[in-house]
Rosetta silent file (secondary structure, phi, psi, omega in degrees, C-alpha in Angstrom):
SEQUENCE: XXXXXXXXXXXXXXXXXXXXXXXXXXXXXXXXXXXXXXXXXXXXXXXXXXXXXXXXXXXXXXXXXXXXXXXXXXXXXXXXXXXXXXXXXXXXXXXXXXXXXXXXXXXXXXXXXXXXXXXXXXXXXXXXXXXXXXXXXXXXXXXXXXXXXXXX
SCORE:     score description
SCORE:     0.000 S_00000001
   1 L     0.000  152.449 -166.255    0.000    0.000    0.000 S_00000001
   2 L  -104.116 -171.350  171.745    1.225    3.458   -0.822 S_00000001
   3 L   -56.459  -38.840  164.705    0.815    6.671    1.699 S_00000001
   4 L   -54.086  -22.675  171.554   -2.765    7.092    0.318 S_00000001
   5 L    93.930   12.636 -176.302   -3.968    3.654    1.899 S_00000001
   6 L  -130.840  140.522  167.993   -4.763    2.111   -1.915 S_00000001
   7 L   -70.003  147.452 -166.972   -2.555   -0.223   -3.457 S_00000001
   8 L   -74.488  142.935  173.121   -0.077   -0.010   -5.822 S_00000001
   9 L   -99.491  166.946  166.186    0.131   -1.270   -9.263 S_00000001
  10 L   -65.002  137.263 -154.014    2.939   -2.506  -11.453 S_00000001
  11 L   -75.639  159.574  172.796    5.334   -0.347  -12.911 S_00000001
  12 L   -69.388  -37.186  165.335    4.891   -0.688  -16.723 S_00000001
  13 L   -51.445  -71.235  174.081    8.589   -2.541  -16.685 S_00000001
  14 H   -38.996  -38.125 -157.512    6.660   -5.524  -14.089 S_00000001
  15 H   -98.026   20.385 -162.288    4.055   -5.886  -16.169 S_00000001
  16 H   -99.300  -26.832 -161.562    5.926   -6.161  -19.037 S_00000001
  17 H   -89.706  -43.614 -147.585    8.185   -9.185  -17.239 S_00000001
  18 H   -57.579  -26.591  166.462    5.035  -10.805  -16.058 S_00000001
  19 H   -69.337  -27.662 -164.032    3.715  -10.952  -19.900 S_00000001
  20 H   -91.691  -65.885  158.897    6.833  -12.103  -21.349 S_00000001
  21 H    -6.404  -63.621 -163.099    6.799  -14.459  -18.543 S_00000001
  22 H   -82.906  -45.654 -155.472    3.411  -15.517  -18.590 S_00000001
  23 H   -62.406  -52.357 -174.748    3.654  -15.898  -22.469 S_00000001
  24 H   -57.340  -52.021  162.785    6.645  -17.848  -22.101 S_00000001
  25 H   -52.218  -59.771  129.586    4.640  -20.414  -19.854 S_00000001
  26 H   -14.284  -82.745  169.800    2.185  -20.362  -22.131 S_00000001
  27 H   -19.484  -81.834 -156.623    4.309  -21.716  -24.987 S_00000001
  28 H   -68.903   -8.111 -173.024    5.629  -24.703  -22.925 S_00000001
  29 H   -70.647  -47.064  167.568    2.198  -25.091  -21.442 S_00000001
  30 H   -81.216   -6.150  153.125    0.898  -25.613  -24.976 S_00000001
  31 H   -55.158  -72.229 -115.378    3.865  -27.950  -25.939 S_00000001
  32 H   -92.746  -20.255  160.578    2.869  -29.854  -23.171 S_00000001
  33 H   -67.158  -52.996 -169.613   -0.992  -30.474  -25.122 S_00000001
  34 H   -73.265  -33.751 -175.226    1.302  -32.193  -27.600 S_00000001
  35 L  -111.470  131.208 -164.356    4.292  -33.782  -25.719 S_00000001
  36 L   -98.020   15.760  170.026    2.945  -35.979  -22.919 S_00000001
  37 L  -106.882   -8.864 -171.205    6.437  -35.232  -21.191 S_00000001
  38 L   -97.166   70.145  175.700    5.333  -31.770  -20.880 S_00000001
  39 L   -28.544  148.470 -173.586    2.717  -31.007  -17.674 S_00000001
  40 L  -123.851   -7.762 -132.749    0.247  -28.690  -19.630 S_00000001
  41 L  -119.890  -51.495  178.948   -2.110  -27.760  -16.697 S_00000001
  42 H   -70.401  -64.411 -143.999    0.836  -25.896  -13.851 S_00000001
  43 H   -72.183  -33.024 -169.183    2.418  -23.821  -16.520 S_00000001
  44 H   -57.987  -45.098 -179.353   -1.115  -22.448  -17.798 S_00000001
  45 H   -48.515  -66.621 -159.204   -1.831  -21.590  -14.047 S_00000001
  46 H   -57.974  -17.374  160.504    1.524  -19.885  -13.855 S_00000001
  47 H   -80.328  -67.609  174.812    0.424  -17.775  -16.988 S_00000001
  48 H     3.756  -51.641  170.459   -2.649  -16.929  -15.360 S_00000001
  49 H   -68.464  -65.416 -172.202   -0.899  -15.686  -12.568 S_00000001
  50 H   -59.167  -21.283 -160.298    1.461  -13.721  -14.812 S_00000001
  51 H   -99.314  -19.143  122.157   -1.019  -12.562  -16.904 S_00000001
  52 H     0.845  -70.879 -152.103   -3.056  -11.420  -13.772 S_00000001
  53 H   -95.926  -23.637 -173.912   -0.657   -9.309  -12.946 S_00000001
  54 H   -85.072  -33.848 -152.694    0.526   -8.374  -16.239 S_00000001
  55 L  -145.306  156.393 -158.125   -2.099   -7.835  -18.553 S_00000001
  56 L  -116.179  -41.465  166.624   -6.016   -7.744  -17.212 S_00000001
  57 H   -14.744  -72.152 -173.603   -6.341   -8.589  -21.795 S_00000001
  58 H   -72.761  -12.046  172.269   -4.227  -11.387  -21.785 S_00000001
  59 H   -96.171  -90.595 -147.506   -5.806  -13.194  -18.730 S_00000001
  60 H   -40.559  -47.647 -179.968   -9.291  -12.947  -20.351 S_00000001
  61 H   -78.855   -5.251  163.175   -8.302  -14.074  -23.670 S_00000001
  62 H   -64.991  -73.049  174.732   -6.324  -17.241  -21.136 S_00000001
  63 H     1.217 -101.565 -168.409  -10.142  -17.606  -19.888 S_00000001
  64 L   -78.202   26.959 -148.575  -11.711  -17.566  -22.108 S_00000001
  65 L   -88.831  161.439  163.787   -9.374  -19.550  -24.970 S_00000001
  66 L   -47.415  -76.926  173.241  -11.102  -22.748  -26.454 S_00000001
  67 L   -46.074  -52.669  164.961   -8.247  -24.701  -25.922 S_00000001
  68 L  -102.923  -29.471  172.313   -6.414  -23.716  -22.328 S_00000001
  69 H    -9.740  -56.932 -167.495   -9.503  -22.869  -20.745 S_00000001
  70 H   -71.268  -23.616 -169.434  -11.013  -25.525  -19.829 S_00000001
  71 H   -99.172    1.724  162.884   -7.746  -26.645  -17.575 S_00000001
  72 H   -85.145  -47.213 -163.812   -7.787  -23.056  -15.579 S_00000001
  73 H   -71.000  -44.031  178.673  -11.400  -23.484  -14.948 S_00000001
  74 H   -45.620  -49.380  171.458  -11.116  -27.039  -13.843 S_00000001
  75 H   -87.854   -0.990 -176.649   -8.620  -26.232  -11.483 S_00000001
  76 H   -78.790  -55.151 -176.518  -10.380  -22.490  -10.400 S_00000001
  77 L  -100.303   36.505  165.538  -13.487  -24.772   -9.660 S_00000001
  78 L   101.506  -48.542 -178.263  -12.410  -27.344   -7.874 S_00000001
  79 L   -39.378  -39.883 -173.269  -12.201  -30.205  -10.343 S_00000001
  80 L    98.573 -172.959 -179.835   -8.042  -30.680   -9.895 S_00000001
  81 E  -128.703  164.200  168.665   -5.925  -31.551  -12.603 S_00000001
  82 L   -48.190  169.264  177.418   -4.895  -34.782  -14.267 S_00000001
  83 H   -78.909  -51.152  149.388   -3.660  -37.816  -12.950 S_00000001
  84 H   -41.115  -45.473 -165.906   -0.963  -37.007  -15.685 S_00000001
  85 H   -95.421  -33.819  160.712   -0.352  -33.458  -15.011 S_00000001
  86 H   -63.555  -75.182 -166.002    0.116  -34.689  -10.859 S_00000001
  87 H   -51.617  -36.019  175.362    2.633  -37.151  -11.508 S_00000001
  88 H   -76.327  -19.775 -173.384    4.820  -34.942  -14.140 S_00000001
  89 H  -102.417   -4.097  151.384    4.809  -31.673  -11.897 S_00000001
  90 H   -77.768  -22.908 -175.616    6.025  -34.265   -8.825 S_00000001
  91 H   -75.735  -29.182  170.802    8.306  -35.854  -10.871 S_00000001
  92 H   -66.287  -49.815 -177.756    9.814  -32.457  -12.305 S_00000001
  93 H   -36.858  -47.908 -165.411    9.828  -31.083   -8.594 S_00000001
  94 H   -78.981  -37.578 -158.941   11.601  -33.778   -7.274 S_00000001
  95 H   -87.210  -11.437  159.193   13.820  -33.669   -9.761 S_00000001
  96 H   -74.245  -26.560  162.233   14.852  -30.189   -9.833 S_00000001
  97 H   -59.946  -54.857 -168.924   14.289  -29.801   -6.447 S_00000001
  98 H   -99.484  -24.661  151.347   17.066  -32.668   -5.290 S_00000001
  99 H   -28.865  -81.706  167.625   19.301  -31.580   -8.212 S_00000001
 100 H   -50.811  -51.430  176.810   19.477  -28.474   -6.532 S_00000001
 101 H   -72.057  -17.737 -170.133   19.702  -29.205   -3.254 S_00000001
 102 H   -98.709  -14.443 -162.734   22.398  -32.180   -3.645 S_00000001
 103 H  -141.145  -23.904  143.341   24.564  -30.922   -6.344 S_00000001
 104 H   -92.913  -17.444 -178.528   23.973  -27.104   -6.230 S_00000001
 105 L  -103.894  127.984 -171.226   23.728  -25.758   -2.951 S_00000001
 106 L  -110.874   17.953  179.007   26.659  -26.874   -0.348 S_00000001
 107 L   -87.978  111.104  161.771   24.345  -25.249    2.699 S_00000001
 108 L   -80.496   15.738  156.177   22.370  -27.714    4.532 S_00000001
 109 L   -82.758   -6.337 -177.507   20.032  -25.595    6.096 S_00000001
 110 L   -85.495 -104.498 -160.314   18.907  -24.253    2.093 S_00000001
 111 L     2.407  -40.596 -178.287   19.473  -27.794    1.185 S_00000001
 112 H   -68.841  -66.721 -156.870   16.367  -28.485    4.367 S_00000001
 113 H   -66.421  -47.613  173.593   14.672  -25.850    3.676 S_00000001
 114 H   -52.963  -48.271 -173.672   14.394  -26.716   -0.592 S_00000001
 115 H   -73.607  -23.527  170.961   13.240  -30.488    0.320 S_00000001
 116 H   -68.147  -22.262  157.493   10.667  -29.057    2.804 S_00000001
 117 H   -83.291  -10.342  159.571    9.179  -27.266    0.207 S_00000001
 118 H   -51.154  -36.366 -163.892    9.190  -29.548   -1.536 S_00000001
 119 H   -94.883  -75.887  140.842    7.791  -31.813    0.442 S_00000001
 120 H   -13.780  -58.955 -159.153    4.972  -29.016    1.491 S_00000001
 121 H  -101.060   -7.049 -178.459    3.901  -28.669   -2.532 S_00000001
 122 H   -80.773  -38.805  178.166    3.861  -32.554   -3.217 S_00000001
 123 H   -47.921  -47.758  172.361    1.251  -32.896   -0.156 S_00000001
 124 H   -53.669  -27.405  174.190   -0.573  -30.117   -2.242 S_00000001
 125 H   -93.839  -57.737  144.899   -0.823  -31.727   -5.435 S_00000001
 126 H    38.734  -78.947 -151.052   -1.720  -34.845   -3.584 S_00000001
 127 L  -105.070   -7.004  142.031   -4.268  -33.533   -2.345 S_00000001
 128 L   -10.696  -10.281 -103.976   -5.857  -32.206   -5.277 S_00000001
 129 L   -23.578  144.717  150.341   -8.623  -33.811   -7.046 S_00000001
 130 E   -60.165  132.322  173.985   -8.014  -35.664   -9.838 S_00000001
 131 L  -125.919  119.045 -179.910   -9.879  -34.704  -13.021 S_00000001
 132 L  -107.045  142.691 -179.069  -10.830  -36.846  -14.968 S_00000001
 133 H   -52.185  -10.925  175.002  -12.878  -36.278  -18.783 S_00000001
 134 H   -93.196   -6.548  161.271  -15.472  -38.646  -17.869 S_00000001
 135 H   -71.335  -37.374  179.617  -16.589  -36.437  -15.238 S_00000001
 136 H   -98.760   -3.038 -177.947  -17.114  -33.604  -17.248 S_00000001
 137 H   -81.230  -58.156  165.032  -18.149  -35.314  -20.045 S_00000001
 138 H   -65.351   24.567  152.803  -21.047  -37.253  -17.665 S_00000001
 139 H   -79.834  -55.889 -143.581  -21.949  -33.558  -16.556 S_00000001
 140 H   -89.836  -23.536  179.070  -22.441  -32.360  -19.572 S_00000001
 141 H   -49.327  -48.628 -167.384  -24.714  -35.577  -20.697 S_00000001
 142 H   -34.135  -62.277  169.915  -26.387  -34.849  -17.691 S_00000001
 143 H   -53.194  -44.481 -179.848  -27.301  -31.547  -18.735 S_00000001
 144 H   -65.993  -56.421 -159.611  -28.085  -32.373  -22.210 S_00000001
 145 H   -47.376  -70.698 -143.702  -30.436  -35.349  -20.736 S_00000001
 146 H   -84.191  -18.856  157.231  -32.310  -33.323  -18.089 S_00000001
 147 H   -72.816    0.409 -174.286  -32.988  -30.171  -20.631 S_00000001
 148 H   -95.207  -31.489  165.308  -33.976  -32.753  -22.878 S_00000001
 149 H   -58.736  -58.273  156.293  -36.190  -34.145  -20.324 S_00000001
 150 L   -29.007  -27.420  170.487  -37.682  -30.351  -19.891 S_00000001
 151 L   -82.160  -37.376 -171.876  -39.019  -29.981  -23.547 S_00000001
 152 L   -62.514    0.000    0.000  -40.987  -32.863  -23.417 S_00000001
């Protein structure tokens, strides 16, 4: 908060990082529709976030896109992420995570402190729901069914 009591916004330089950023996330997020080695679902959040901050445009058109949409809403409402998209962002974690702590860092309290977060965001993914396409796919029958039931 500034001396006025209203919060500040981002300098036009931040929001400039957080698009290029977010954009950037983007990219590998949509590799990651194509290459099944590639989580698709955390980097879209992380543009979201960037583009949140960066661009109020560029989050909306995130929203609302055909195509990444559907896996920010899924996780914004609850649904989770794949059973795919859980195991590749623990397996990248761990592995970047214990990279780093065993072979870059020669502190063991960082070294503590990296696997506890570590540790801390795997419980978190966890703990997630899983979403699976036959859920929303039976929703949407569902829907179809009972307005179809309603005409009648």
């Amino acid at each position: 908060m500034n001396q006025s009591g209203s919060m500040r916004r981002p300098s036009s330089f931040k929001k400039g990082i957080f698009v290029v950023a977010g954009t950037i996330s983007l990219g590998l997020g949509a590799a990651g529709v194509f290459l099944p080695i590639l989580p698709t679902t955390p980097f879209l959040l992380l543009s979201a976030a960037c583009y949140y901050k960066g661009s109020e445009r560029m989050h909306q058109w995130l929203l609302n896109n055909k195509l990444f949409g559907s896996y920010i809403r899924n996780y914004n409402e609850g649904k989770g992420i794949s059973q795919t998209g859980k195991i590749f962002t623990l397996f990248l974690l761990w592995i970047t995570i214990g990279y780093s702590a065993l072979f870059m860092v020669s502190s063991y309290v960082v070294q503590i402190v990296l696997f506890a977060v570590a540790i801390v965001v795997t419980v978190h993914v966890v703990t997630l729901p899983t979403f699976r396409k036959s859920q929303s796919l039976n929703k949407k029958a569902k829907e179809v069914f009972e307005g179809s039931k309603d005409d009648r």
